[in-house]
PQR file with spaces between the fields and no chain letter, atoms N, CA, C, O and H, PARSE charges and radii, in Angstrom:
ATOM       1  N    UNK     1     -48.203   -1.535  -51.334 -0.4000 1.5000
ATOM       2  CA   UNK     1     -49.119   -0.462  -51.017 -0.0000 2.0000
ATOM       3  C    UNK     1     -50.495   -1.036  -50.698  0.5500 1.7000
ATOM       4  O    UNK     1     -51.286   -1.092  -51.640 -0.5500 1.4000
ATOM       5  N    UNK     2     -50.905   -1.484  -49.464 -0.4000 1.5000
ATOM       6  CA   UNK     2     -51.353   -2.341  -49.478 -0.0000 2.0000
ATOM       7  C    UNK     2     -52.092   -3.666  -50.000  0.5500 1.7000
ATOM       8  O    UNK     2     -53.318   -3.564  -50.055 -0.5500 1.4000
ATOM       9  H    UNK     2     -50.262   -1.438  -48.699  0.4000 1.0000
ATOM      10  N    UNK     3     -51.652   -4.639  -50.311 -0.4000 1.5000
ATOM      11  CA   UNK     3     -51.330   -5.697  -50.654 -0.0000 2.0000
ATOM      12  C    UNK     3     -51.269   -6.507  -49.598  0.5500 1.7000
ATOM      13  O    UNK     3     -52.063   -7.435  -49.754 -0.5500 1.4000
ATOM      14  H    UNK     3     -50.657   -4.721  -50.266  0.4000 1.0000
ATOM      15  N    UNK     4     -50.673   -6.576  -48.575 -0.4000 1.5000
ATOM      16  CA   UNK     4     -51.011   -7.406  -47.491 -0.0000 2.0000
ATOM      17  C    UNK     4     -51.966   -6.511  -46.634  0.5500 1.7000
ATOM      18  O    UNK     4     -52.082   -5.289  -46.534 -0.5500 1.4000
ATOM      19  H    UNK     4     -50.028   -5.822  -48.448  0.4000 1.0000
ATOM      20  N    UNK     5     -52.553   -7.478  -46.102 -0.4000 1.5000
ATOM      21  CA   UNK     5     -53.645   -6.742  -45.055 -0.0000 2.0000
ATOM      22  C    UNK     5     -53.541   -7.484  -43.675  0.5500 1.7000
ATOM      23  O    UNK     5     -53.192   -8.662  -43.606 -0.5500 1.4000
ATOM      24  H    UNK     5     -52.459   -8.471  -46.183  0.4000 1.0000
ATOM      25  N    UNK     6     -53.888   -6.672  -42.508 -0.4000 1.5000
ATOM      26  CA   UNK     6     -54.107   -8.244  -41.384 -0.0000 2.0000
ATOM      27  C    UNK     6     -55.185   -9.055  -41.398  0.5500 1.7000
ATOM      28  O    UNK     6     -56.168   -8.763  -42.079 -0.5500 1.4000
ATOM      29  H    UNK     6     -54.172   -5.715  -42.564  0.4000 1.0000
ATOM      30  N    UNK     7     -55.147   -9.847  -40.864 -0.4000 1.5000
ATOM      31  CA   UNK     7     -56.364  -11.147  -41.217 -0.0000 2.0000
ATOM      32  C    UNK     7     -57.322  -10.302  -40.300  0.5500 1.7000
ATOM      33  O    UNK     7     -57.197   -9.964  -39.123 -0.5500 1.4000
ATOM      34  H    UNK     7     -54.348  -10.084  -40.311  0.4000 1.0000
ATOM      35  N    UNK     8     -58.419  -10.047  -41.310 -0.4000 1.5000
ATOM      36  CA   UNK     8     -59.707  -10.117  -39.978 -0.0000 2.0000
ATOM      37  C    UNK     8     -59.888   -8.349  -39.702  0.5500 1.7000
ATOM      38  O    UNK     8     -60.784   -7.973  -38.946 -0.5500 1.4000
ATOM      39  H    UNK     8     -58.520  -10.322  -42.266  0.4000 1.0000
ATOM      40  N    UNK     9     -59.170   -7.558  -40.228 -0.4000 1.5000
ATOM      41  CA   UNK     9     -59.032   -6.707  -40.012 -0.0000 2.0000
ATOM      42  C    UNK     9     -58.249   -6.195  -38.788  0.5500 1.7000
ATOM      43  O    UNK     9     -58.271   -5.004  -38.477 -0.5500 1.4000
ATOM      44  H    UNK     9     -58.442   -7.864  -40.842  0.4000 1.0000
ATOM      45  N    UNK    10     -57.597   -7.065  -38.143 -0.4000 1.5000
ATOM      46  CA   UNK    10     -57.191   -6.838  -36.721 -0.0000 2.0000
ATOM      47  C    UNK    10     -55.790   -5.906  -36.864  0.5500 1.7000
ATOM      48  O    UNK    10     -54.735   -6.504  -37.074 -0.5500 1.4000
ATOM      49  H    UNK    10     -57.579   -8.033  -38.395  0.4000 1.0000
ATOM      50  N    UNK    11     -55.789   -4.481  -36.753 -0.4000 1.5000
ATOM      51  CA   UNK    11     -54.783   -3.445  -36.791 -0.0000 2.0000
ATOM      52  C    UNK    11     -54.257   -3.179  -35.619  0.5500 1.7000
ATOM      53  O    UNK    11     -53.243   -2.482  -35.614 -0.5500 1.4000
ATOM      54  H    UNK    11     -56.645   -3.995  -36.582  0.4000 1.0000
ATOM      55  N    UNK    12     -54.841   -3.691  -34.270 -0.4000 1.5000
ATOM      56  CA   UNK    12     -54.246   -3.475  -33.460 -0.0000 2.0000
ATOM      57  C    UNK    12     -52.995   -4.259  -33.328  0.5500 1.7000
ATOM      58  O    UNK    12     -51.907   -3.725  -33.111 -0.5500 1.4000
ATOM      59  H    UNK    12     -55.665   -4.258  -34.274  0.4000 1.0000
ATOM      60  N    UNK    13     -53.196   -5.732  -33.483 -0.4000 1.5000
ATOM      61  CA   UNK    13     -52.497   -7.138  -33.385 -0.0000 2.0000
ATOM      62  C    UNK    13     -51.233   -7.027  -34.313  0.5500 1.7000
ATOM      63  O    UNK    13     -50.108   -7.357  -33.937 -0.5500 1.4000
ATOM      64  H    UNK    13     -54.080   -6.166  -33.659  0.4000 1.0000
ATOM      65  N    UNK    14     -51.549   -6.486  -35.672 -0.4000 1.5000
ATOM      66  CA   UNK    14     -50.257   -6.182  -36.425 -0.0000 2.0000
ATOM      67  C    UNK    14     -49.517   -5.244  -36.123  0.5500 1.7000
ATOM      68  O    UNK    14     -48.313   -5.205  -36.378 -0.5500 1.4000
ATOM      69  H    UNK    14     -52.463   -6.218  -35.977  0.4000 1.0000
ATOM      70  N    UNK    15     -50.213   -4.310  -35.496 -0.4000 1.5000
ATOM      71  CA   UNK    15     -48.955   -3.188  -35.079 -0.0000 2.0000
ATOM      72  C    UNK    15     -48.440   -3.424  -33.906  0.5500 1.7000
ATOM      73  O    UNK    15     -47.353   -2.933  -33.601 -0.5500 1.4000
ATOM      74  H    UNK    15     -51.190   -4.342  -35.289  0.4000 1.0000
ATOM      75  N    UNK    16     -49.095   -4.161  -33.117 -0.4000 1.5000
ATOM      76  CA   UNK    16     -48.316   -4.650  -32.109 -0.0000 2.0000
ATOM      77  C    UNK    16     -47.150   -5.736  -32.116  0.5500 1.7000
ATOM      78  O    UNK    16     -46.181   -5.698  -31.357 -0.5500 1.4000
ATOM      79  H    UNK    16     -49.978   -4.559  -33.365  0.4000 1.0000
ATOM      80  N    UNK    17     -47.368   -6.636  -33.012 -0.4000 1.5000
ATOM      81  CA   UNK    17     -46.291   -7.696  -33.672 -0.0000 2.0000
ATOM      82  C    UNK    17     -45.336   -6.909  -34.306  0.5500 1.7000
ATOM      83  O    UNK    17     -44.157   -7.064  -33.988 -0.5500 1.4000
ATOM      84  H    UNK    17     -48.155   -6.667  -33.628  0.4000 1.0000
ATOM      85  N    UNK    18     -45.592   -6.233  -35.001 -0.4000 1.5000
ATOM      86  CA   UNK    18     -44.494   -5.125  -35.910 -0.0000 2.0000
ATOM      87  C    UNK    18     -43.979   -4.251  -35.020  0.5500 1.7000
ATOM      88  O    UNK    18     -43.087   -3.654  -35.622 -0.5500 1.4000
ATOM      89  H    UNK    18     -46.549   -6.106  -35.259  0.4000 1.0000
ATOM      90  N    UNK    19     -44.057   -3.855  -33.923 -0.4000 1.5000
ATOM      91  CA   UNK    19     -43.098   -2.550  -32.893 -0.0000 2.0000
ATOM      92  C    UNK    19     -42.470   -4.070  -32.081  0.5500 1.7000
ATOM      93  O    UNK    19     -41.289   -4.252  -31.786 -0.5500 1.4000
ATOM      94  H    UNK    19     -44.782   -4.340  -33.433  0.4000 1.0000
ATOM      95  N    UNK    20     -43.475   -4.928  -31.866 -0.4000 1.5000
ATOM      96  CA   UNK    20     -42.353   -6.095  -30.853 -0.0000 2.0000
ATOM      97  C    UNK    20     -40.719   -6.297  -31.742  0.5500 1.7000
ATOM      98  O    UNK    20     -39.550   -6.055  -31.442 -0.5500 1.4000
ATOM      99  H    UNK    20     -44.434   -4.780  -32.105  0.4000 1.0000
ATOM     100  N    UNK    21     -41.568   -6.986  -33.203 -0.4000 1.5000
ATOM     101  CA   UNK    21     -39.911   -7.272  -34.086 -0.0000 2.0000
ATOM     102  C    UNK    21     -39.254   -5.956  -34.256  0.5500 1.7000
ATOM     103  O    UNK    21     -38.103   -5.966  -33.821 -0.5500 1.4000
ATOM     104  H    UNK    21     -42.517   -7.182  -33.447  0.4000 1.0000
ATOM     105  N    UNK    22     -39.653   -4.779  -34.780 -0.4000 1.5000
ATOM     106  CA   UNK    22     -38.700   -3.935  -34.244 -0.0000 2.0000
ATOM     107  C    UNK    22     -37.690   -3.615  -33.249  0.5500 1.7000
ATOM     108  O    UNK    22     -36.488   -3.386  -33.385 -0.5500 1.4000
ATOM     109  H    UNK    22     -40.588   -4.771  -35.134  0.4000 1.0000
ATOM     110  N    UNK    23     -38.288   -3.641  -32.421 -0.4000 1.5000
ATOM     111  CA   UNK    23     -38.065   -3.881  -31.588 -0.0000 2.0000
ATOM     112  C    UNK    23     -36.451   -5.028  -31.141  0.5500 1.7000
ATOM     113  O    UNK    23     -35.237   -4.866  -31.023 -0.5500 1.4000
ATOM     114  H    UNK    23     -39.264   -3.827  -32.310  0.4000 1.0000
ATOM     115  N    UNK    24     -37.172   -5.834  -31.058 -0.4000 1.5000
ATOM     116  CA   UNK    24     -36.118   -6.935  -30.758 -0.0000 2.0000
ATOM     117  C    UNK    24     -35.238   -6.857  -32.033  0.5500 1.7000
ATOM     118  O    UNK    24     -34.068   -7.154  -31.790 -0.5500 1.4000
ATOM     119  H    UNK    24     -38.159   -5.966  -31.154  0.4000 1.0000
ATOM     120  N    UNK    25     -35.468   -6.562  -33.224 -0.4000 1.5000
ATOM     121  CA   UNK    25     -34.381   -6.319  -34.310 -0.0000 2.0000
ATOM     122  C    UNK    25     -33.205   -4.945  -33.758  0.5500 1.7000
ATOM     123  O    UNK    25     -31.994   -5.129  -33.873 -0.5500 1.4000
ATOM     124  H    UNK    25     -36.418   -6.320  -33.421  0.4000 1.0000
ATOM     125  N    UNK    26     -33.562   -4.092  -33.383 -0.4000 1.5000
ATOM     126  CA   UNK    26     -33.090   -2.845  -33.053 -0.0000 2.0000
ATOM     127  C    UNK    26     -32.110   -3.115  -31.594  0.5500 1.7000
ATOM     128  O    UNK    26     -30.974   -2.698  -31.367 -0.5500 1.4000
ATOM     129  H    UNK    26     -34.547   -3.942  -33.290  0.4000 1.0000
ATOM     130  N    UNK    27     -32.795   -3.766  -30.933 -0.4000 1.5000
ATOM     131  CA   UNK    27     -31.588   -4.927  -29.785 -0.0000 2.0000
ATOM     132  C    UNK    27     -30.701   -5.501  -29.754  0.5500 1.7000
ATOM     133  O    UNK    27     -29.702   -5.487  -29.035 -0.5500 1.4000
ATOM     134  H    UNK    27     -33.717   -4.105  -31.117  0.4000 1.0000
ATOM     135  N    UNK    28     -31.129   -6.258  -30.839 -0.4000 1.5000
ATOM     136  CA   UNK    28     -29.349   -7.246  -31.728 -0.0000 2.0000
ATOM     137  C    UNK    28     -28.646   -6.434  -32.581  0.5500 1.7000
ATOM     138  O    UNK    28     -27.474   -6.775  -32.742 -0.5500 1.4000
ATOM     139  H    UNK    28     -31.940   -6.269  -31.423  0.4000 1.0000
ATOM     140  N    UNK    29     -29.034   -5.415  -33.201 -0.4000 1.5000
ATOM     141  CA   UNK    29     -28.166   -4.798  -34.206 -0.0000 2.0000
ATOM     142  C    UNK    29     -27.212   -3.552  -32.981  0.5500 1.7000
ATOM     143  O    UNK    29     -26.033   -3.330  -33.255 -0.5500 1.4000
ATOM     144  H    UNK    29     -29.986   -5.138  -33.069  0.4000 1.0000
ATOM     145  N    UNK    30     -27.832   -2.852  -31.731 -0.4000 1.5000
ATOM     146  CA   UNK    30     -27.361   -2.240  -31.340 -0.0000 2.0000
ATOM     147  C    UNK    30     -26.440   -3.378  -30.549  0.5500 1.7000
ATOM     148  O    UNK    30     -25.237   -3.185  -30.722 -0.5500 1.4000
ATOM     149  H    UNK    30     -28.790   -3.032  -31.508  0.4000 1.0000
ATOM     150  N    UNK    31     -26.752   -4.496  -29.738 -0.4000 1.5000
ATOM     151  CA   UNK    31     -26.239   -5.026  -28.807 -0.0000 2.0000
ATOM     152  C    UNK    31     -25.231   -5.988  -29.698  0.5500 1.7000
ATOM     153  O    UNK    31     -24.443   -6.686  -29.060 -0.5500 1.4000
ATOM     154  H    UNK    31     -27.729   -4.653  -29.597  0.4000 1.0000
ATOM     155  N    UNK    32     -25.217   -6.058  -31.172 -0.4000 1.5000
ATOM     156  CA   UNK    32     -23.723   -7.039  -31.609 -0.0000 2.0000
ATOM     157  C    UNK    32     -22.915   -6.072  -32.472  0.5500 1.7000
ATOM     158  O    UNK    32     -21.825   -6.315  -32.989 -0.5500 1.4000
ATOM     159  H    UNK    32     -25.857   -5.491  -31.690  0.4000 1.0000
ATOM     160  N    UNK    33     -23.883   -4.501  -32.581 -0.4000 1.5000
ATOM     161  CA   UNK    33     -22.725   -3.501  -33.395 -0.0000 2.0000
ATOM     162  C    UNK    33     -22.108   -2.850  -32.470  0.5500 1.7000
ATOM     163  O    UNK    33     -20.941   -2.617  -32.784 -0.5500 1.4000
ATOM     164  H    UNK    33     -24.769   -4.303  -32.161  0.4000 1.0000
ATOM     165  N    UNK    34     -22.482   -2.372  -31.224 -0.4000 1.5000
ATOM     166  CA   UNK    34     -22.127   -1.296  -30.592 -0.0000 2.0000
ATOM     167  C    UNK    34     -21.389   -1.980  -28.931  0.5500 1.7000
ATOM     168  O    UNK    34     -20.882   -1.218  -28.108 -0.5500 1.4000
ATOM     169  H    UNK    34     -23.430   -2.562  -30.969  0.4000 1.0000
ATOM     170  N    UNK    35     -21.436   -2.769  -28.822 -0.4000 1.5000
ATOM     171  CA   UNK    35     -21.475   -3.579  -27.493 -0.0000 2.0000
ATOM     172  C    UNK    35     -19.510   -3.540  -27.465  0.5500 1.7000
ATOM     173  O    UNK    35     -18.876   -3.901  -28.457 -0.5500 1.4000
ATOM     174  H    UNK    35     -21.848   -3.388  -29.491  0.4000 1.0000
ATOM     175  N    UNK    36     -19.254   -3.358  -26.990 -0.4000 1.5000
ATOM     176  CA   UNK    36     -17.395   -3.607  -26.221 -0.0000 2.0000
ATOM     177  C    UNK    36     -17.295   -5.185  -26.402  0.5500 1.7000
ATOM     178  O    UNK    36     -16.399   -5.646  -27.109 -0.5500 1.4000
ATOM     179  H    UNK    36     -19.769   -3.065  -26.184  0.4000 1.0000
ATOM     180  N    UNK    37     -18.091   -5.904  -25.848 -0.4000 1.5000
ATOM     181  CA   UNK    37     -18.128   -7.190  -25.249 -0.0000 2.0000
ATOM     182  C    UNK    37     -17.754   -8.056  -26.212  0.5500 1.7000
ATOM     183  O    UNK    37     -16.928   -8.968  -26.233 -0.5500 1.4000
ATOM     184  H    UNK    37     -18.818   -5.530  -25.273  0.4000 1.0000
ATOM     185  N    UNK    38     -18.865   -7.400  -27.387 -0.4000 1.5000
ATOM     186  CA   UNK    38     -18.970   -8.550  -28.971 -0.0000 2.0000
ATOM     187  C    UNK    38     -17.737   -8.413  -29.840  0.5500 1.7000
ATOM     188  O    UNK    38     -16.996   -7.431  -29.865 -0.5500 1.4000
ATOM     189  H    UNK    38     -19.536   -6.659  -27.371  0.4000 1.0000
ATOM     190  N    UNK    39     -17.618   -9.470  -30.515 -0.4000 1.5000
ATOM     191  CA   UNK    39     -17.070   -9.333  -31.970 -0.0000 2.0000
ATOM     192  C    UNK    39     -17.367   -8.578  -32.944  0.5500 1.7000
ATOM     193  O    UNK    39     -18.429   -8.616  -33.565 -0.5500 1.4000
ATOM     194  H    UNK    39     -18.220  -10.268  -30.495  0.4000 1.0000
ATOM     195  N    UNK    40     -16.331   -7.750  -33.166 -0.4000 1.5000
ATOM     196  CA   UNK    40     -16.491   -6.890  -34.540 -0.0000 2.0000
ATOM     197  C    UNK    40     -16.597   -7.959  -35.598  0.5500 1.7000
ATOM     198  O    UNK    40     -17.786   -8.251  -35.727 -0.5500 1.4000
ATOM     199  H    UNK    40     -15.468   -7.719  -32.662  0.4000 1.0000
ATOM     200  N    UNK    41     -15.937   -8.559  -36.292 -0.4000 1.5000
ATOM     201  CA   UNK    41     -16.375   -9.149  -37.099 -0.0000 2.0000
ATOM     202  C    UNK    41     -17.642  -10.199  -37.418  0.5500 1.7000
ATOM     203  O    UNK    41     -17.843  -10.492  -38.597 -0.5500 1.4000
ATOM     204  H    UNK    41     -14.971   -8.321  -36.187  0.4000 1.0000
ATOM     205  N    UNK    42     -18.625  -10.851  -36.215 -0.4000 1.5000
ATOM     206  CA   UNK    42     -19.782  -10.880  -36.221 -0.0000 2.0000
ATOM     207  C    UNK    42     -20.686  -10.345  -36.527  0.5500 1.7000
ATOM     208  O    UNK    42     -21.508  -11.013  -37.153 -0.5500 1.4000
ATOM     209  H    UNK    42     -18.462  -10.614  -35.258  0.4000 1.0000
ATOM     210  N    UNK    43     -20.940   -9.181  -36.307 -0.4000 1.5000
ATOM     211  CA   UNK    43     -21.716   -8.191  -36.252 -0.0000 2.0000
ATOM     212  C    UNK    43     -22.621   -8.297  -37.324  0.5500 1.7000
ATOM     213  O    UNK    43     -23.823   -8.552  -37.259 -0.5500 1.4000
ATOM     214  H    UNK    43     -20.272   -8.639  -35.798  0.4000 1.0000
ATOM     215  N    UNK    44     -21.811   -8.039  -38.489 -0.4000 1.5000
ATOM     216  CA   UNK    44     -22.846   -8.220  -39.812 -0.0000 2.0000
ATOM     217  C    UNK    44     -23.466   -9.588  -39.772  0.5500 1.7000
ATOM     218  O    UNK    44     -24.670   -9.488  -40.008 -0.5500 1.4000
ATOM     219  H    UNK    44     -20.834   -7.831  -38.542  0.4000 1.0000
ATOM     220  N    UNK    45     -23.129  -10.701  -39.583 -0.4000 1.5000
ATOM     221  CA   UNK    45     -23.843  -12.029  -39.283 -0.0000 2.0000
ATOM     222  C    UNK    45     -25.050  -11.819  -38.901  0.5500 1.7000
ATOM     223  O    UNK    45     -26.154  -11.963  -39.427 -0.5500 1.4000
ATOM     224  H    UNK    45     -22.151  -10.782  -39.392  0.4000 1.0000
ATOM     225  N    UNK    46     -24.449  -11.235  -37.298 -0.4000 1.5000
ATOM     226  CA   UNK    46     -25.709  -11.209  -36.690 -0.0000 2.0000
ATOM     227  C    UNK    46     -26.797  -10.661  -36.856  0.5500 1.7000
ATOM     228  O    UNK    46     -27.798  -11.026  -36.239 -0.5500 1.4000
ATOM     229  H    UNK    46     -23.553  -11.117  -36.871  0.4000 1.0000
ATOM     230  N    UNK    47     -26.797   -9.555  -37.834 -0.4000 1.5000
ATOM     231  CA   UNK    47     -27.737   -8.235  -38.149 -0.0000 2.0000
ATOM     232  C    UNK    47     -28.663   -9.288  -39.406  0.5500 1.7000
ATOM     233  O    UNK    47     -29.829   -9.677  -39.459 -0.5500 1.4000
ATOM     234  H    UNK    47     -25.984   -9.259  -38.335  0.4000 1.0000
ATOM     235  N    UNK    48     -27.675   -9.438  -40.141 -0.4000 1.5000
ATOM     236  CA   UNK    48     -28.514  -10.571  -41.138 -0.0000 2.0000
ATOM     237  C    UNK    48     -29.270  -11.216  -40.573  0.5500 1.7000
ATOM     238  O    UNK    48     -29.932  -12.062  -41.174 -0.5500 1.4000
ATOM     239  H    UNK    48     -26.727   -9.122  -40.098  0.4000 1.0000
């Protein structure tokens, strides 16, 4: 609850780093859970 802060006060920079990894997290979990292409049994690997 805050406990970490961004350095410097810079709120723009962290929320922009934080929607990028979202981001790209929300890519691999849809693109190795949901994909035809991939391995079902990967999947959880990859999400880890």
């Amino acid at each position: 609850m805050g406990a970490t802060l961004p350095l410097n006060d810079n709120w723009f920079q962290a929320f922009f780093l934080e929607t990028l990894l979202t981001f790209v997290l929300m890519l691999v979990i849809l693109g190795s859970g949901l994909d035809r292409r991939s391995h079902r049994g990967f999947a959880g690997i990859t999400i880890f």
